[in-house]
C-alpha positions as CSV (number, residue, x, y, z in Angstrom):
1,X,0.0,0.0,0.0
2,X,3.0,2.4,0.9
3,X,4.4,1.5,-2.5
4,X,1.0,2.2,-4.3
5,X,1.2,5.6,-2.5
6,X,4.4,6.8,-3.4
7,X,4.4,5.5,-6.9
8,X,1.1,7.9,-7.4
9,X,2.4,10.7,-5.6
10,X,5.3,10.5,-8.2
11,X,3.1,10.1,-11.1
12,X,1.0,12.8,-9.7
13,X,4.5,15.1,-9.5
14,X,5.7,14.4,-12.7
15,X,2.3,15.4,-14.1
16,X,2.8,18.7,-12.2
17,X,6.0,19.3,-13.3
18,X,5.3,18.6,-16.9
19,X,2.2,20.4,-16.8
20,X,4.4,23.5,-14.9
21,X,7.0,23.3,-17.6
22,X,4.1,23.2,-20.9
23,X,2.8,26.1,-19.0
24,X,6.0,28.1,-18.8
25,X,7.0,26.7,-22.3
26,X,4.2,28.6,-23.5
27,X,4.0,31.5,-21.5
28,X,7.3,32.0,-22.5
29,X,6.6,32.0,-26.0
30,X,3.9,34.3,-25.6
31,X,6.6,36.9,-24.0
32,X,9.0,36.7,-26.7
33,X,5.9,36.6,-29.0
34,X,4.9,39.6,-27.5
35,X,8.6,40.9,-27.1
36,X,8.8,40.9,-30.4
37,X,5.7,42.9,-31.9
38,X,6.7,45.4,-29.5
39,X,9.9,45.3,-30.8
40,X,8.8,45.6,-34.1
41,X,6.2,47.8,-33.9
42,X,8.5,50.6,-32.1
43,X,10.8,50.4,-34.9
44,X,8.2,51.1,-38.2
45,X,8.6,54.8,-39.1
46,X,5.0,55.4,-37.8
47,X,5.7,54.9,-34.5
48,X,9.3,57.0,-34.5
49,X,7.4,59.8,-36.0
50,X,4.8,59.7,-33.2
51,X,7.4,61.0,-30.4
52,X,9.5,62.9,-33.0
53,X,6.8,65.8,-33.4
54,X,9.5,68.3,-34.9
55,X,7.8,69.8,-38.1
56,X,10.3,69.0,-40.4
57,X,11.4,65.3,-39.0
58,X,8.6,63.2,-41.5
59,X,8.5,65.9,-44.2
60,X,12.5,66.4,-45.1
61,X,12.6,62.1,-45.0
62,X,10.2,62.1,-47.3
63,X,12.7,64.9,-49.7
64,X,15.6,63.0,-49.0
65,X,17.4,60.9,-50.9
66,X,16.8,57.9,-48.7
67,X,13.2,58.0,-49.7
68,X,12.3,60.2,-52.9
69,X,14.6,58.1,-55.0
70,X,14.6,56.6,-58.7
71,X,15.6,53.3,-57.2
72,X,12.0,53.3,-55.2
73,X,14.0,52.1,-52.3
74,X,13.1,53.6,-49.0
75,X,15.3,53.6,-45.8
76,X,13.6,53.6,-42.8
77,X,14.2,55.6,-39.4
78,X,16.2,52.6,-36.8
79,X,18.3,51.7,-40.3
80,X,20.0,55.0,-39.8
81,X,19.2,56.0,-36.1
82,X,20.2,52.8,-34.6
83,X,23.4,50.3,-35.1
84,X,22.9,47.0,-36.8
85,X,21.2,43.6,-35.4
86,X,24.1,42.5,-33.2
87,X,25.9,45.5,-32.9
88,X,24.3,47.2,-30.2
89,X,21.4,47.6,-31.1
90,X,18.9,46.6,-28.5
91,X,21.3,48.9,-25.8
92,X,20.9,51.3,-28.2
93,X,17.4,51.0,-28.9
94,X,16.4,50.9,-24.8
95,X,18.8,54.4,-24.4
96,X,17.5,56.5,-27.3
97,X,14.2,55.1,-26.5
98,X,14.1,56.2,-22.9
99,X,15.6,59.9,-24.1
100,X,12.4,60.1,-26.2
101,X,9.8,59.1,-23.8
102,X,11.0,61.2,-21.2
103,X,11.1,64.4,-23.8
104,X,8.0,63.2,-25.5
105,X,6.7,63.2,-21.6
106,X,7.9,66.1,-20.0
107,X,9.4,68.6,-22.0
108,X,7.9,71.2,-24.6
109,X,8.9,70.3,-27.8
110,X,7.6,73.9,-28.9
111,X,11.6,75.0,-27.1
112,X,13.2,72.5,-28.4
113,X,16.3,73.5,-30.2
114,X,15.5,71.3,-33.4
115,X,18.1,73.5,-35.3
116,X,20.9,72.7,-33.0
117,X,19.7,69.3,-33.2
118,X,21.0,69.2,-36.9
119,X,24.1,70.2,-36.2
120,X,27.1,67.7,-37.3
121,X,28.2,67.1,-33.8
122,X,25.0,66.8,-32.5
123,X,23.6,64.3,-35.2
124,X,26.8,62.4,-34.8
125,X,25.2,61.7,-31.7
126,X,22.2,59.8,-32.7
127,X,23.3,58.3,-36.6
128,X,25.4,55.6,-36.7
129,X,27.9,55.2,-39.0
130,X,28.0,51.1,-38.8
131,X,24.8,51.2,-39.8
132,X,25.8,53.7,-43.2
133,X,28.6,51.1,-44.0
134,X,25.9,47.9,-43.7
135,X,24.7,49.3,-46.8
136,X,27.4,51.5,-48.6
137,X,29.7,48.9,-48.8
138,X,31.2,49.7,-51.5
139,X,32.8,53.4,-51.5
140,X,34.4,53.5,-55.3
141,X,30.8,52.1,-57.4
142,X,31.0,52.9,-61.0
143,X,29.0,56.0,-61.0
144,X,30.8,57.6,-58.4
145,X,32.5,61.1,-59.3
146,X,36.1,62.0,-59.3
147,X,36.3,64.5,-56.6
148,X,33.9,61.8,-54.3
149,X,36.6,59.1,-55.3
150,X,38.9,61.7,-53.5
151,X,36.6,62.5,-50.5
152,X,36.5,58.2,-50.3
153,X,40.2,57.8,-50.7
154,X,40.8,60.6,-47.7
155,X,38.4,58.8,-45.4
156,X,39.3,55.3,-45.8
157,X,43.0,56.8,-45.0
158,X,41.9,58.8,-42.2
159,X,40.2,55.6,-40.4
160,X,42.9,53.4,-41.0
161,X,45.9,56.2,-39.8
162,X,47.2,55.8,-35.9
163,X,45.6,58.5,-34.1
164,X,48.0,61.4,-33.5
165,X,47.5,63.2,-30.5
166,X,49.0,66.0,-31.9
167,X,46.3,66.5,-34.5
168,X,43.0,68.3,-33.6
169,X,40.0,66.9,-34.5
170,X,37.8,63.8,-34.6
171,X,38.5,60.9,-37.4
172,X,36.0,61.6,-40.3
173,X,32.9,60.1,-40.5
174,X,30.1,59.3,-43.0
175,X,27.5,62.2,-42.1
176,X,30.4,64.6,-42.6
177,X,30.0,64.8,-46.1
178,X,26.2,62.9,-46.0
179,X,24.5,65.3,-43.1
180,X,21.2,66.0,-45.4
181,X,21.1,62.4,-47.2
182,X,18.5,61.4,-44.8
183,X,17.0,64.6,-44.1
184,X,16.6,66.9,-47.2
185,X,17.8,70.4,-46.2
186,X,17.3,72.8,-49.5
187,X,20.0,75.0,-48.5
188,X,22.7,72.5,-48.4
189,X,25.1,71.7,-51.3
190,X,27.7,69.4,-51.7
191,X,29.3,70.8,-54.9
192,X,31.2,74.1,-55.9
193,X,28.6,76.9,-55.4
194,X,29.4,78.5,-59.2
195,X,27.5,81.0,-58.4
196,X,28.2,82.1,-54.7
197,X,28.2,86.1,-55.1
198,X,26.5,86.8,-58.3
199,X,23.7,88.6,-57.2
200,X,26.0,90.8,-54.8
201,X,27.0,92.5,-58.4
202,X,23.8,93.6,-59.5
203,X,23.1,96.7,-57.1
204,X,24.4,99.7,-58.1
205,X,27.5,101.4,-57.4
206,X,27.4,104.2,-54.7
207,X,31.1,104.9,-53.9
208,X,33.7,106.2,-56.0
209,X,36.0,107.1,-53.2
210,X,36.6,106.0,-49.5
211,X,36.2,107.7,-46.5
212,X,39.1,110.4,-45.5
213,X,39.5,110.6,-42.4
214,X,41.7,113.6,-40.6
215,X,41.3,113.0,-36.8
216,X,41.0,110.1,-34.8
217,X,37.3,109.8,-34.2
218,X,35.0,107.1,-35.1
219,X,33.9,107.0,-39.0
220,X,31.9,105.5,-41.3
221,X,34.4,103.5,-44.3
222,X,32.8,103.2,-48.1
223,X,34.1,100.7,-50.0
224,X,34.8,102.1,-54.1
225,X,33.1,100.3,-56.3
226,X,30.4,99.5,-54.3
227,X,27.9,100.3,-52.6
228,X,28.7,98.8,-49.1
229,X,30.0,101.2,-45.9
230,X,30.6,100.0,-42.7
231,X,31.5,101.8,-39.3
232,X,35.1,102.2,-37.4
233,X,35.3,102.6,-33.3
234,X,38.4,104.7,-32.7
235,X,40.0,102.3,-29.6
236,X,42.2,104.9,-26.8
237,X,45.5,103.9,-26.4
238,X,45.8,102.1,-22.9
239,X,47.2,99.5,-20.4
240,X,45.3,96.6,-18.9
241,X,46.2,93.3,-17.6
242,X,46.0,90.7,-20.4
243,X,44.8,87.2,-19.4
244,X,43.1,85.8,-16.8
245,X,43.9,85.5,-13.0
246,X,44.1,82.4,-11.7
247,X,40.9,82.4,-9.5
248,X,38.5,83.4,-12.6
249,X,35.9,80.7,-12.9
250,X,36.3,78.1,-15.4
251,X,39.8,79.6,-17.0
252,X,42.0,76.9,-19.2
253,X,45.8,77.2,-18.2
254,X,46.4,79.0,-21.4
255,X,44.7,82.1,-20.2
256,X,47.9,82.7,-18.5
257,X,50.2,84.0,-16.3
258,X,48.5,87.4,-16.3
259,X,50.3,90.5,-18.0
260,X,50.3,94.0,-18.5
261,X,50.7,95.6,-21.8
262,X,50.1,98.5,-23.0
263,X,48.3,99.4,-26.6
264,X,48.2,102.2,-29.4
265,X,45.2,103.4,-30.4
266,X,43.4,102.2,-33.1
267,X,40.2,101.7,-35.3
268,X,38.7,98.7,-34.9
269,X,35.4,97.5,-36.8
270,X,31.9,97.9,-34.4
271,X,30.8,94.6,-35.6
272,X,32.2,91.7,-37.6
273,X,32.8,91.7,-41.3
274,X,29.6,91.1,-43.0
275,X,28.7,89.0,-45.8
276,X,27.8,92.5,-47.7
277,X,31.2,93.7,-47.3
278,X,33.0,90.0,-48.0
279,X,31.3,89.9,-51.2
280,X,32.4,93.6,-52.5
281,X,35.7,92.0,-52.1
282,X,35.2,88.6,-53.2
283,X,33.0,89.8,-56.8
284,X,36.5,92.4,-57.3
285,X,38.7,89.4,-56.6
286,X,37.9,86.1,-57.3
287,X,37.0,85.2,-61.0
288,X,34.4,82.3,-61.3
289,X,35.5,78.9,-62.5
290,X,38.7,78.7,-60.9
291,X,39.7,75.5,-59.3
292,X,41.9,75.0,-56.3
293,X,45.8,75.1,-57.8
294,X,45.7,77.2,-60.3
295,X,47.2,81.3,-60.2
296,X,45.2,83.6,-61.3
297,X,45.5,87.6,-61.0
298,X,43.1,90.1,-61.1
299,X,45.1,93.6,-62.7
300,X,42.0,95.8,-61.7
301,X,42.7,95.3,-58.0
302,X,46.4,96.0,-57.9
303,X,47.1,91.4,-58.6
304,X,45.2,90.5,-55.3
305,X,44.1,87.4,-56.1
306,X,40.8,86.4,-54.1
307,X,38.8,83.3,-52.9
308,X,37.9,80.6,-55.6
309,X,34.0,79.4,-55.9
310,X,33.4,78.1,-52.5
311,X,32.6,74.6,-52.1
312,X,28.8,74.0,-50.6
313,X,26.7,77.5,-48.9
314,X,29.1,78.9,-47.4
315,X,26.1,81.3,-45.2
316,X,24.4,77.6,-44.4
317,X,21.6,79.3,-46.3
318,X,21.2,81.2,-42.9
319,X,21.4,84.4,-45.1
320,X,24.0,86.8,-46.3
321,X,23.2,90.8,-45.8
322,X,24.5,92.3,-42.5
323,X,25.1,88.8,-40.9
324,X,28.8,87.8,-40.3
325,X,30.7,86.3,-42.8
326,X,31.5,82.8,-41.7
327,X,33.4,79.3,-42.9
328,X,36.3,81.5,-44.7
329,X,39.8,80.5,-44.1
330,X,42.8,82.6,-41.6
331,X,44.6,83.2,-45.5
332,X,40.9,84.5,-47.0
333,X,40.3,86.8,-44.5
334,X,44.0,88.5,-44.6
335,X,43.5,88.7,-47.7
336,X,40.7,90.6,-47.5
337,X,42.4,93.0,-45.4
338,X,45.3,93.3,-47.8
339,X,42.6,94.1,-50.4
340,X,40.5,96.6,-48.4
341,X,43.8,98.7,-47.5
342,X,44.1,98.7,-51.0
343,X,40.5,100.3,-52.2
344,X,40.7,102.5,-49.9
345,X,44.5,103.6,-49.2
346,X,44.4,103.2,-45.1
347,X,46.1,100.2,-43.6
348,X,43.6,97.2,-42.4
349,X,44.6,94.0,-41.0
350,X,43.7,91.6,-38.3
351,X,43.7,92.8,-35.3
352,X,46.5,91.1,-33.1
353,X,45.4,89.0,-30.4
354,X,46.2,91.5,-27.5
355,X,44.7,94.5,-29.1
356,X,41.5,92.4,-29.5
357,X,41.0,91.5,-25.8
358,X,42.0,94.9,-24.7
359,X,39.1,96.1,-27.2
360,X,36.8,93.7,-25.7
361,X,37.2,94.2,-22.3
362,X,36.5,97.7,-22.5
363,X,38.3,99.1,-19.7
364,X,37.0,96.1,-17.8
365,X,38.9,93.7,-15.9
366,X,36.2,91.0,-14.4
367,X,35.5,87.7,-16.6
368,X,33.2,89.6,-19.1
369,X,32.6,93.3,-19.7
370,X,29.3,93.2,-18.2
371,X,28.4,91.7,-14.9
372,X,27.9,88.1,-14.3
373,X,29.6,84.7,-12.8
374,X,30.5,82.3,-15.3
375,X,30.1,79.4,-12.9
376,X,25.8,80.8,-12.9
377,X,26.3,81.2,-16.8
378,X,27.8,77.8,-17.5
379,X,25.3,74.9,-18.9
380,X,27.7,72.1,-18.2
381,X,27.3,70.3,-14.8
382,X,24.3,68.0,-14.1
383,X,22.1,70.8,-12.0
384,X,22.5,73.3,-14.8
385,X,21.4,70.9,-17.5
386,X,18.0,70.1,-15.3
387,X,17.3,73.7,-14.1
388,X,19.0,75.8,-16.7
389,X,21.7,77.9,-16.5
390,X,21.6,81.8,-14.9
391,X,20.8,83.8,-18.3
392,X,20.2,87.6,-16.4
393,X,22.4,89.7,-18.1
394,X,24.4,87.5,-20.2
395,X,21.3,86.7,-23.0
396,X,21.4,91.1,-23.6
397,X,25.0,91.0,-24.1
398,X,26.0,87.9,-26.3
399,X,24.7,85.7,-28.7
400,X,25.9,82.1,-27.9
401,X,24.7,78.6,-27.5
402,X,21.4,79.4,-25.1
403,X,20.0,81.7,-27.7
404,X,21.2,81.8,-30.6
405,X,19.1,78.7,-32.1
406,X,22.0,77.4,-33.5
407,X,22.8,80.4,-36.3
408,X,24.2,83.7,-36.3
409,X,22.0,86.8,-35.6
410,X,22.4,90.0,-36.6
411,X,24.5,92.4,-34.9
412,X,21.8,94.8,-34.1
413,X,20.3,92.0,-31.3
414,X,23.1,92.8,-28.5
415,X,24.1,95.7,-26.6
416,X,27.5,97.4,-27.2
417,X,30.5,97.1,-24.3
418,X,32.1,99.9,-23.0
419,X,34.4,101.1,-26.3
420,X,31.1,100.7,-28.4
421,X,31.6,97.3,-30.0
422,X,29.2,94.8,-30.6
423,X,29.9,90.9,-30.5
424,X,33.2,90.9,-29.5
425,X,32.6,87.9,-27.7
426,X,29.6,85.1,-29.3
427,X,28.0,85.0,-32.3
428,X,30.9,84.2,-34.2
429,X,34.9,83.5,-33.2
430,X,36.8,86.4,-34.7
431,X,40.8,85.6,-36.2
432,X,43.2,87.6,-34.5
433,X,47.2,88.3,-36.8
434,X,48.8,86.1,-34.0
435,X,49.9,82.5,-34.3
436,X,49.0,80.4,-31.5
437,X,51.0,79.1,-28.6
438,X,49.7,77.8,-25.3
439,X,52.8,78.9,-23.1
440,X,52.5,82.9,-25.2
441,X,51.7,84.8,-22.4
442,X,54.7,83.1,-20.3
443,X,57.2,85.2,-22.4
444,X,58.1,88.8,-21.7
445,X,58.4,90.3,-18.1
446,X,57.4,93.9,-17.1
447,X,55.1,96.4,-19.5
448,X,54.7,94.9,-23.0
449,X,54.1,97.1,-25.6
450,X,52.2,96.4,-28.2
451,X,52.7,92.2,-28.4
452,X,52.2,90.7,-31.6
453,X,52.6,87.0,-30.5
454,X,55.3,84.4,-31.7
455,X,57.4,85.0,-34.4
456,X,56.1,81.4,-36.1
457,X,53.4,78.7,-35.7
458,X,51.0,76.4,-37.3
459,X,47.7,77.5,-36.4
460,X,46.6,81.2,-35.4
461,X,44.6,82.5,-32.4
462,X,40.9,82.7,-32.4
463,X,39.1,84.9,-30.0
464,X,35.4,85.5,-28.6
465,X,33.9,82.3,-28.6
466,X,30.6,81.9,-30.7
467,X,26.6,81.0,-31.7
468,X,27.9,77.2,-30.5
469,X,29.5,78.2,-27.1
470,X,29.0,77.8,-23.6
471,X,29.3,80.8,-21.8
472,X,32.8,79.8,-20.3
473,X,33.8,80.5,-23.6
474,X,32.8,84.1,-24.4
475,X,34.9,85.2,-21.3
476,X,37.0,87.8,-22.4
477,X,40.3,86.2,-21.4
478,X,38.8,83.1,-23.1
479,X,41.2,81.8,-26.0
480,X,41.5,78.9,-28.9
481,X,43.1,78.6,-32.4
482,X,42.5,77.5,-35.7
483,X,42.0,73.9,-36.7
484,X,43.3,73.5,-39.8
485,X,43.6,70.8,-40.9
486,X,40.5,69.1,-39.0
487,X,38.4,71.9,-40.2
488,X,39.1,70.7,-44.2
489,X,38.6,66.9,-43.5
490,X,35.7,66.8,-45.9
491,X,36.9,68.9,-48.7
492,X,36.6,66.6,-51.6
493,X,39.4,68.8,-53.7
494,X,42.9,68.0,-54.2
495,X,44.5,70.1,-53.0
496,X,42.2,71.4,-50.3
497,X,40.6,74.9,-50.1
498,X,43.0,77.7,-49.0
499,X,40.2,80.0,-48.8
500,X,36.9,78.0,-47.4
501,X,36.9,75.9,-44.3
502,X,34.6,72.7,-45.4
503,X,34.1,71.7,-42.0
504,X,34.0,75.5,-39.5
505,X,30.5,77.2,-39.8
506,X,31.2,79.6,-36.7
507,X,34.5,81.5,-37.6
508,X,34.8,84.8,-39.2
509,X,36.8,88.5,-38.3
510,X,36.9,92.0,-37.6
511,X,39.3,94.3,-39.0
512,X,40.9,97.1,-37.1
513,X,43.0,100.3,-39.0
514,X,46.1,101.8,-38.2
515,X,46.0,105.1,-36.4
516,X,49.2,106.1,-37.9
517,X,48.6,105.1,-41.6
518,X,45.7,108.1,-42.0
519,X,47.9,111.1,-43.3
């Protein structure tokens, strides 16, 4: 009877146990089942577009070559916006997925900077280039032209080089030269801009002569041959202490040791050399067709040779008018000076890099000319990215990452600093004459007169910070340099541009005129 017992408990058990194991046979099935129309269905287009509510997100897909195509092929949202099966790509699904619910949730996407969104290193951020080579894999097809043969040639070298620590910049990647392939942007080009300047020509011509100018006051310059003028700031002579001190918020060790110098007086331009008064000079210099290589001079303009067609919009398609000119190279925008001193028989150049910060402070000697703390200015740090940053003050003054919707504004938007400038520091980085050297400041003891930097260098100092900065970077003591050759990586020419930057949107200049060369 004990036997009978146990052998029907055990039957009874084994019964359970099968029965328990059926059951979470199937009920796993149904989970992965289920796992997988979720998975599914949060990858169609339909259901990326329902948190992606930006206005042009469906619309410029639709445009874009990935879609509107002779092929009739169509690639979808995740193909580009997440890695391939294998690669990552259910981490990266659950992470950009949880970034979007929570903004789709509980933020307005009404103040959403959409336009900083399409930025190059933002979209970086959020397009994977694994998932461009799945499906380009081969970079040299038959149809493929010869300048992108070049572009091809420079990336596959570039990703297979060591890295060099002494050369700025990230490695290329595929939405360097591709940004707008999956979102159609109407103002971009990827081809010489044949054009670029044309319609500059067709106003009339005002000026015959320039300004003369017999005292050191401000005045008004008027370029001959055109109908562009512009104003000039006569800048005191003076002494300040260049550089920052040690205990200013946020400094970078190049910002000192702190030195006095004294400057001459000058004229320096109120606001930033505009796209009006770039393309007086570029339609008198540069002569249409010209490729990269060749030398060409133009006799009417004393043989200063200008810029060549630039490659792509060089104004973004932002707009031209009284904005900054922007994206031209350290040797364009020297060149322009040499040209304007020309026209109009006063000496312009750049300005040199002390003469610029003692222009920007203003007689001023705190972080910037107005009042504020960078550390309540900042946006980095983890409580300023939830609460926002301290904009009192600052937003009046400068036009830099927090409102400037990712573009230059016009000048007219900001107040001036003490001397009567505007946008000395934001809206766009301004080349000084200097070359660049992080230990500069540590040579020279006492009163410095008039410094003009080292003697020699690769790259040449930037100042002012712009549209894409923080507000630790529109400090007046603030510095950086040019990035040469990271800023040409995606110039399909051989040999590169010397005259456009490819890959710098945020760089342009102010000129300043020598007080002594007015007779």
């Amino acid at each position: 009877m004990k036997i009978k017992n146990f052998v029907l408990r055990a039957i009874n058990g084994s019964k359970s146990r099968i029965w328990m194991m059926t059951f979470g046979a199937l009920l796993c099935l149904v989970v992965l089942g289920t796992f997988n129309k979720v998975l599914t269905y949060t990858s169609t287009d339909t259901y990326c577009m329902s948190c992606h509510v930006h206005p042009w997100a469906e619309q410029s897909w639709k445009l874009s070559p990935h879609h509107n195509n002779r092929t009739g092929v169509s690639v979808h949202c995740v193909e580009c916006h997440l890695p391939p099966q294998g690669e990552g790509y259910l981490l990266a699904k659950a992470k950009h997925g949880a970034a979007d619910v929570y903004g789709y949730l509980f933020k307005d996407s009404s103040k959403i900077n959409w336009e900083s969104k399409r930025l190059l290193e933002n979209a970086k951020s959020f397009t994977y280039e694994t998932s461009c080579i799945k499906c380009h894999s081969n970079l040299f097809p038959a149809t493929l032209s010869v300048n992108g043969s070049n572009a091809h040639m420079a990336y596959i070298s570039a990703k297979e080089a060591t890295p060099d620590p002494t050369k700025e910049g990230p490695k290329p990647n595929c939405i360097n030269c591709h940004l707008n392939v999956g979102h159609f942007d109407k103002n971009a080009k990827h081809e010489h801009d044949a054009n670029f300047g044309v319609d500059a020509a067709a106003s009339e011509v005002k000026f015959t002569n320039a300004t003369r100018v017999e005292k050191f006051e401000n005045f008004t310059e008027k370029i001959p041959g055109s109908t562009v003028a512009f104003d000039m700031v006569a800048i005191p002579e003076g002494t300040f202490n260049m550089g920052s001190p040690e205990n200013e918020p946020l400094r970078k060790p190049d910002e000192g040791p702190v030195r006095k110098v004294k400057i001459s007086k000058f004229w320096m331009g109120k606001v930033e050399v505009s796209w009006n008064e770039y393309l007086a000079f570029f339609m008198a210099t540069a002569s249409q067709g010209r490729t990269e290589g060749q030398v060409l001079q133009n006799k009417n303009v004393d043989a200063v040779t200008g810029p060549t067609p630039p490659w792509g919009a060089p104004d973004q398609g932002w707009g031209k008018g009284t904005r900054p000119a922007i994206t031209m190279s350290w040797k364009a925008a020297n060149t322009y000076c040499i040209w304007l001193s020309k026209v109009t028989g006063k000496k312009y150049r750049l300005p040199t890099e002390a003469e610029w910060e003692y222009a920007c402070r203003g007689n001023t000697s705190t972080p910037y000319f107005f009042e504020g703390d960078p550390k309540k200015f900042t946006s980095k740090g983890l409580l300023r990215k939830i609460f926002g940053p301290d904009t009192t003050n600052i937003n009046s003054h400068v036009v830099y990452m927090v409102n400037s919707s990712s573009k230059t504004k016009d000048p007219g938007q900001v107040k001036e600093n003490p001397f009567g400038l505007k946008n000395m520091v934001g809206n766009i980085a301004e080349f000084c004459s200097d070359f660049y050297s992080p230990d500069a400041y540590k040579s020279g003891t006492g009163l410095i007169v008039d410094p003009k930097g080292p003697e020699s260098g690769l790259e040449h100092v930037i100042r002012g910070g712009s549209f894409k900065s923080d507000a630790k970077d529109v400090r007046s003591a603030a510095r950086d340099f040019t990035k040469t050759q990271a800023w040409l990586s995606t110039d399909p020419q051989m040999p590169k541009s010397v005259w456009w930057y490819s890959d710098c949107i945020d760089n342009g200049f102010r000129v300043v005129c020598e007080a002594d060369s007015i007779k």
